[in-house]
C-alpha positions as CSV (number, residue, x, y, z in Angstrom):
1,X,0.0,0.0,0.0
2,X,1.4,3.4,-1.0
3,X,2.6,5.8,1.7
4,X,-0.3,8.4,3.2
5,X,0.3,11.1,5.5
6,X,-2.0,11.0,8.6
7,X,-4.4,13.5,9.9
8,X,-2.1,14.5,12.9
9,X,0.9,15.5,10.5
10,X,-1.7,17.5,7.9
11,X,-2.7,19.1,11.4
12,X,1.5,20.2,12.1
13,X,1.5,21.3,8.4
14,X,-1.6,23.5,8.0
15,X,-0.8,24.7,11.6
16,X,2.8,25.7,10.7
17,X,2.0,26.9,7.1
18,X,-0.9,29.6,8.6
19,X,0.9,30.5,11.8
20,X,4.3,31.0,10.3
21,X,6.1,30.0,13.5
22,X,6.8,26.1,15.0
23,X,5.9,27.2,18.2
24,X,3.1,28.6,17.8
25,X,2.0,26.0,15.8
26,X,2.8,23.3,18.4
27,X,0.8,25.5,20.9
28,X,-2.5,25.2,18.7
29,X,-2.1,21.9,17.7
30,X,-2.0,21.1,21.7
31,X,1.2,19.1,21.1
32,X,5.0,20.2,22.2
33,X,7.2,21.4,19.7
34,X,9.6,18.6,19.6
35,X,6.5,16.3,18.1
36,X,5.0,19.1,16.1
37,X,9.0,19.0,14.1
38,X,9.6,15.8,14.5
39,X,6.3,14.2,12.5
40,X,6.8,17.3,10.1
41,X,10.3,16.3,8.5
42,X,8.7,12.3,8.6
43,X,6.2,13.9,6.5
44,X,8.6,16.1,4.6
45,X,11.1,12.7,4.1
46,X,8.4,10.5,3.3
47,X,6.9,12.6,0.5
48,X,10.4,13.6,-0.6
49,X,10.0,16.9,-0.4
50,X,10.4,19.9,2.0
51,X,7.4,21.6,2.6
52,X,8.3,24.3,5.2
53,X,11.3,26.7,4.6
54,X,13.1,27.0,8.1
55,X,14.1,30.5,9.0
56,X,15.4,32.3,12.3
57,X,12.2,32.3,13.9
58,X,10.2,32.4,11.2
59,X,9.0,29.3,9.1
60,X,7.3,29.5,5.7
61,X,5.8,27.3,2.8
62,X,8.4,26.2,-0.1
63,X,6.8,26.2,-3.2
64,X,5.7,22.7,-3.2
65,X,4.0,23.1,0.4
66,X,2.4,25.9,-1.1
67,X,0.7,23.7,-3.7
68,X,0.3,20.8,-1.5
69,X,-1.7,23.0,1.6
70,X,-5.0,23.4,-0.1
71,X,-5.4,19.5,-0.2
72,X,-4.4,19.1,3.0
73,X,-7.0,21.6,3.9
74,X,-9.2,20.2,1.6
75,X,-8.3,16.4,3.1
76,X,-9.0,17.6,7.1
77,X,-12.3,19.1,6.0
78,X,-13.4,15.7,4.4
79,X,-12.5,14.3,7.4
80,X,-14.3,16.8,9.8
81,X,-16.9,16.0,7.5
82,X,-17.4,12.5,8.4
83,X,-16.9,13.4,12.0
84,X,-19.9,15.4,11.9
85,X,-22.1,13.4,9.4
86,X,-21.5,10.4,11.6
87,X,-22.3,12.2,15.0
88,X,-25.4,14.0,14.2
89,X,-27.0,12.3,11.4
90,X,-28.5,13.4,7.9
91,X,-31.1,14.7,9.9
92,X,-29.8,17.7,10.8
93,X,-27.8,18.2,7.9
94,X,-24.2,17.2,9.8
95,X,-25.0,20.1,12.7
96,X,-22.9,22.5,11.2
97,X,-22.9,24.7,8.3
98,X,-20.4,27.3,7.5
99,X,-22.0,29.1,5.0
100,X,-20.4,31.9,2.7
101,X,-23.1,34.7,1.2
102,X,-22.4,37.4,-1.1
103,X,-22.6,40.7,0.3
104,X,-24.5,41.8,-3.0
105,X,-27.9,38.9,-2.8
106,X,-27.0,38.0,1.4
107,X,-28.7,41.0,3.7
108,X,-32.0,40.3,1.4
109,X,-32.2,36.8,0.5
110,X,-30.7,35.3,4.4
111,X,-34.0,37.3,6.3
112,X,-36.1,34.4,4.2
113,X,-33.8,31.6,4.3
114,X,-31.9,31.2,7.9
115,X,-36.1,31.1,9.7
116,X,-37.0,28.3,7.2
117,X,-34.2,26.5,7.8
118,X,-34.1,26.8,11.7
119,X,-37.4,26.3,11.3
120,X,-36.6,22.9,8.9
121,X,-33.8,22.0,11.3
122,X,-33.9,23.9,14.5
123,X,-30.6,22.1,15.9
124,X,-28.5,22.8,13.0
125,X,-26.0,26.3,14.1
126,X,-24.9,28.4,10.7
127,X,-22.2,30.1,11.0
128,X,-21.9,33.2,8.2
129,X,-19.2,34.5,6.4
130,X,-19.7,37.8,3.7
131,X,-17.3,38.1,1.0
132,X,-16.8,39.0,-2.1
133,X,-17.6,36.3,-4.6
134,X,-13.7,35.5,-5.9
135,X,-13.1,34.7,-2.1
136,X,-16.3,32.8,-1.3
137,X,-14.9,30.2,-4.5
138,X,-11.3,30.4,-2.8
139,X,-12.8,29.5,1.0
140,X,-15.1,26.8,-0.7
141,X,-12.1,25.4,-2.3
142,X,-9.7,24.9,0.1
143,X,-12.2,23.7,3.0
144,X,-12.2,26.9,5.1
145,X,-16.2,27.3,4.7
146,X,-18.4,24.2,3.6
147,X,-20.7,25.9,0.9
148,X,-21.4,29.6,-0.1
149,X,-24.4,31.8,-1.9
150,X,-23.0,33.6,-4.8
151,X,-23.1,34.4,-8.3
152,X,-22.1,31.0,-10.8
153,X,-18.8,30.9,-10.0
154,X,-15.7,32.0,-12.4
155,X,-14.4,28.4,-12.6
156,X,-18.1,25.9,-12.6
157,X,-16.2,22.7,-13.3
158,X,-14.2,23.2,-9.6
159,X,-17.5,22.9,-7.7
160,X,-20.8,21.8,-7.8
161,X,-23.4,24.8,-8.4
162,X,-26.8,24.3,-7.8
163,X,-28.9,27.4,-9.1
164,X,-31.3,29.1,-6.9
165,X,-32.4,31.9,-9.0
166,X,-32.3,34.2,-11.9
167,X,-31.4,38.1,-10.8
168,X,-32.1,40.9,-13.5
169,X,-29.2,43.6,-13.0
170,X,-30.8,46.8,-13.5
171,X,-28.9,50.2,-14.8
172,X,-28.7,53.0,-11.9
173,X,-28.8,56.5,-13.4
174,X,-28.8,60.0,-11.3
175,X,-31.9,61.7,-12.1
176,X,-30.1,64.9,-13.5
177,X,-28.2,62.8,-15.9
178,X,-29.6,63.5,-19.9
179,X,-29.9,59.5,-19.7
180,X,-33.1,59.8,-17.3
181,X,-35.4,61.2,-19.5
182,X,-34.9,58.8,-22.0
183,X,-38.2,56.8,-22.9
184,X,-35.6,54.1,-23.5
185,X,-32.2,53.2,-23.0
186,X,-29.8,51.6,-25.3
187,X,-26.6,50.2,-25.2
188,X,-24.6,53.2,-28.0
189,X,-26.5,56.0,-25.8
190,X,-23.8,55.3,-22.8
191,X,-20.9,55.8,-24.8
192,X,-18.8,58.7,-22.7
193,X,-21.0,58.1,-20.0
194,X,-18.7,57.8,-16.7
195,X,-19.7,54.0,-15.4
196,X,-18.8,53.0,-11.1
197,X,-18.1,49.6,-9.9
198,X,-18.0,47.9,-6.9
199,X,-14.3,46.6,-6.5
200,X,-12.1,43.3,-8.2
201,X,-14.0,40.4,-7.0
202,X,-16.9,40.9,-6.8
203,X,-18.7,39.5,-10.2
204,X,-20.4,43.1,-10.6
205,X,-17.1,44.3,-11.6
206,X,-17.2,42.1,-14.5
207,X,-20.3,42.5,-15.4
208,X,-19.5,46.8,-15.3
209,X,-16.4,46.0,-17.3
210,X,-18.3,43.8,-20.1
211,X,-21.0,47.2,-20.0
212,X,-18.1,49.1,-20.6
213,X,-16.2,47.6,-23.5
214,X,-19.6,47.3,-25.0
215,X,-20.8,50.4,-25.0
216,X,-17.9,52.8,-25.1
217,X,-18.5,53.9,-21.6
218,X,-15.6,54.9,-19.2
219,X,-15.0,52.9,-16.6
220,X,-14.1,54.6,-13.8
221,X,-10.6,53.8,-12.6
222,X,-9.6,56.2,-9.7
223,X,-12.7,54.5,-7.6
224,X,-14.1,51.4,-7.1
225,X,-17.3,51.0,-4.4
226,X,-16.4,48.7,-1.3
227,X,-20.8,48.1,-1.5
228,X,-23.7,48.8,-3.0
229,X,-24.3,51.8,-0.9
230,X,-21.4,53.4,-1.4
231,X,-22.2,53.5,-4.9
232,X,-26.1,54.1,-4.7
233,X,-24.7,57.2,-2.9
234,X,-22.4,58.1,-5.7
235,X,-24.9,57.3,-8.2
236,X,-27.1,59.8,-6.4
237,X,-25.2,62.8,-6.4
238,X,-24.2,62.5,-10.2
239,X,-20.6,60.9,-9.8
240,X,-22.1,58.2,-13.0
241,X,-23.9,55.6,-13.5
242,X,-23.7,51.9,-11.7
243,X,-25.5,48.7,-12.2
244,X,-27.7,47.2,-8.8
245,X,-29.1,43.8,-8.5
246,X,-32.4,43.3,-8.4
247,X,-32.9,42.4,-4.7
248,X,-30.9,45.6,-3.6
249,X,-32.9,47.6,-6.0
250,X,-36.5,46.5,-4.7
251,X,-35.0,47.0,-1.2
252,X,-33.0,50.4,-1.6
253,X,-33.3,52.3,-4.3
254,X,-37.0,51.7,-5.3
255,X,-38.2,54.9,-3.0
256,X,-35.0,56.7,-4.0
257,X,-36.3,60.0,-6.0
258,X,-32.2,60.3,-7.0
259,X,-31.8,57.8,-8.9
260,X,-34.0,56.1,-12.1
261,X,-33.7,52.3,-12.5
262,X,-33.6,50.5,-16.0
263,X,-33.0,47.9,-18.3
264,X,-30.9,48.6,-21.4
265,X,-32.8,47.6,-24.4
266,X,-32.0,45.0,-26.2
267,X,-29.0,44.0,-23.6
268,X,-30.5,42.6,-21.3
269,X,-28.3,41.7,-18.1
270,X,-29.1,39.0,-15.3
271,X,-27.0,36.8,-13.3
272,X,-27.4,33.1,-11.9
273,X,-26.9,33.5,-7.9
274,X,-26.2,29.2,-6.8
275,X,-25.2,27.6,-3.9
276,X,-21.8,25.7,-4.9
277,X,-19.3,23.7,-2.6
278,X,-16.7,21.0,-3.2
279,X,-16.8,18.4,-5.6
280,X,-16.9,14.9,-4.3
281,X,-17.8,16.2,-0.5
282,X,-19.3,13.6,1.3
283,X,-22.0,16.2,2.9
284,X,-23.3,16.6,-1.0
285,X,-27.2,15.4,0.3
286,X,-26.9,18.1,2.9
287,X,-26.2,20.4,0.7
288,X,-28.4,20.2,-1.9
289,X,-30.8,19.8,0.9
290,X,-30.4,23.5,1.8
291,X,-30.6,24.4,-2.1
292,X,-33.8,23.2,-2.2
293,X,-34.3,25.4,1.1
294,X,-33.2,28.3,-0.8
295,X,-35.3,27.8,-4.0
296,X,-38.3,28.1,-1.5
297,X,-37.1,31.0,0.5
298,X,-36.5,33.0,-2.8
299,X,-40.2,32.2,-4.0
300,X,-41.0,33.7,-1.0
301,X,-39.6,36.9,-1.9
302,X,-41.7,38.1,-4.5
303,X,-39.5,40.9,-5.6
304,X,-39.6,41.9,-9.2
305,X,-36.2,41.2,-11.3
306,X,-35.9,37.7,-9.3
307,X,-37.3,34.6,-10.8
308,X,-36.8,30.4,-10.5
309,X,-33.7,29.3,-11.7
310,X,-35.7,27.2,-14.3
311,X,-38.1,29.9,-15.5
């Protein structure tokens, strides 16, 4: 039987690889720091590589530990997995759920779903994590949170993504803009227009930069918008136009006398928000379990823009 690393010395590695020092390392592991080295280099000679560059006080992944950490992440999360599949039972959907939410679709879509699911499985703790889209894929990935909400993800092949509905993007422009009084809007009439963005990402900025190239629009390059707000804000006081989702539109901007919402004609833009997480986890029931959750809490929603995935 070929060699495999345990859990214990995936443990030392992850440990020294985040912490950047053997000591401390040791200390979180709950182990001394003789151990903690010694089943490191067993690892290190029985792969045949070093993982961990040794410094004066300071340790560091090589570049093959570097490769090597997300699938040791990836390997302990599997096995926490089991731990908790095995302890609690389907269920209650393993007990646990780290969940990762988009900061553009969470704060209107989680009031529906986390009271339908504590109400579905009222032992079952979420913990929540916001973050941008391009981070929710990278914690997904390498183990650090179990499954996230977010638009379809850059890279669809590297996870499972279950859709759980269609979003209509809508085109923010400041009331005082020449724009506004347009019976209609097409996609040559923003060319010069001055376009904001939320920041790299977030899947908006991609979305703002395909808007851009398409239309001749400037993209504006000396800001980007850490949220929605801070560019409903801009949008408001004429700094240029923006794009809003659907959900944030319904909830913020709808009342807002600032700011006219529309579709472009003819260019219609709309995005799939899913629930992905890891292909091959072994919690895959659970969590298509809470897709099926969130189908239900967006038909509960009833906000124009946002439809069934398979409408």
């Amino acid at each position: 039987m070929p060699y495999r690393p345990t859990h214990r010395q995936l443990e030392y590695f992850v440990a020294v690889a985040e912490r950047g020092h053997f000591a401390e390392a040791a200390n979180a592991c709950h182990v001394s720091q003789p151990t903690l080295s010694t089943q490191l280099r067993l690892l290190e000679e029985q792969l045949g590589a070093d993982l961990i560059e040794r410094g004066a006080g300071r340790a560091r992944p090589t570049p093959v530990g570097l490769k090597l950490l997300p699938l040791a992440r990836t390997v302990l999360s599997a096995l926490d997995d089991m731990v908790d599949m095995a302890a609690t039972g389907a269920d209650n959907l393993g007990g646990l759920v780290r969940l990762g939410v988009a900061p553009t679709f969470g704060p209107y879509f989680m009031p529906r779903f986390l009271p339908r699911l504590h109400t579905m499985f009222p032992a079952l703790e979420v913990y929540i994590r916001e973050d941008r889209p391009s981070a929710l894929e990278e914690g997904v990935g390498n183990g650090l949170i179990d499954c996230a909400v977010t638009p379809l993800p850059n890279l669809p092949d590297a996870f499972v993504s279950v859709p759980i509905c269609e979003e209509t993007i809508y085109l923010g422009i400041p009331v005082e803009h020449p724009l506004a009084t347009s019976p209609a809007v097409t996609i040559a009439m923003l060319r010069g227009s001055r376009l904001l963005t939320l920041g790299r990402g977030h899947r908006l900025y991609e979305q703002v930069q395909t808007l851009s190239d398409a239309s001749g629009a400037r993209l504006s390059e000396d800001y980007e918008g850490t949220s929605l707000d801070a560019l409903r804000q801009m949008v408001s006081i004429g700094m240029g136009l923006s794009l809003f989702p659907a959900a944030y539109a319904a909830s913020e901007i709808s009342s807002d006398a600032s700011i006219r919402l529309c579709q472009i004609e003819r260019w219609p833009i709309r995005r799939t928000v899913c629930l992905i997480w890891r292909k091959g986890s072994s919690r895959h029931q659970h969590f298509q379990t809470l897709a099926e959750c969130a189908v239900e809490a967006i038909a509960e929603m009833r906000v124009e823009g946002i439809s069934s995935p398979a409408t």
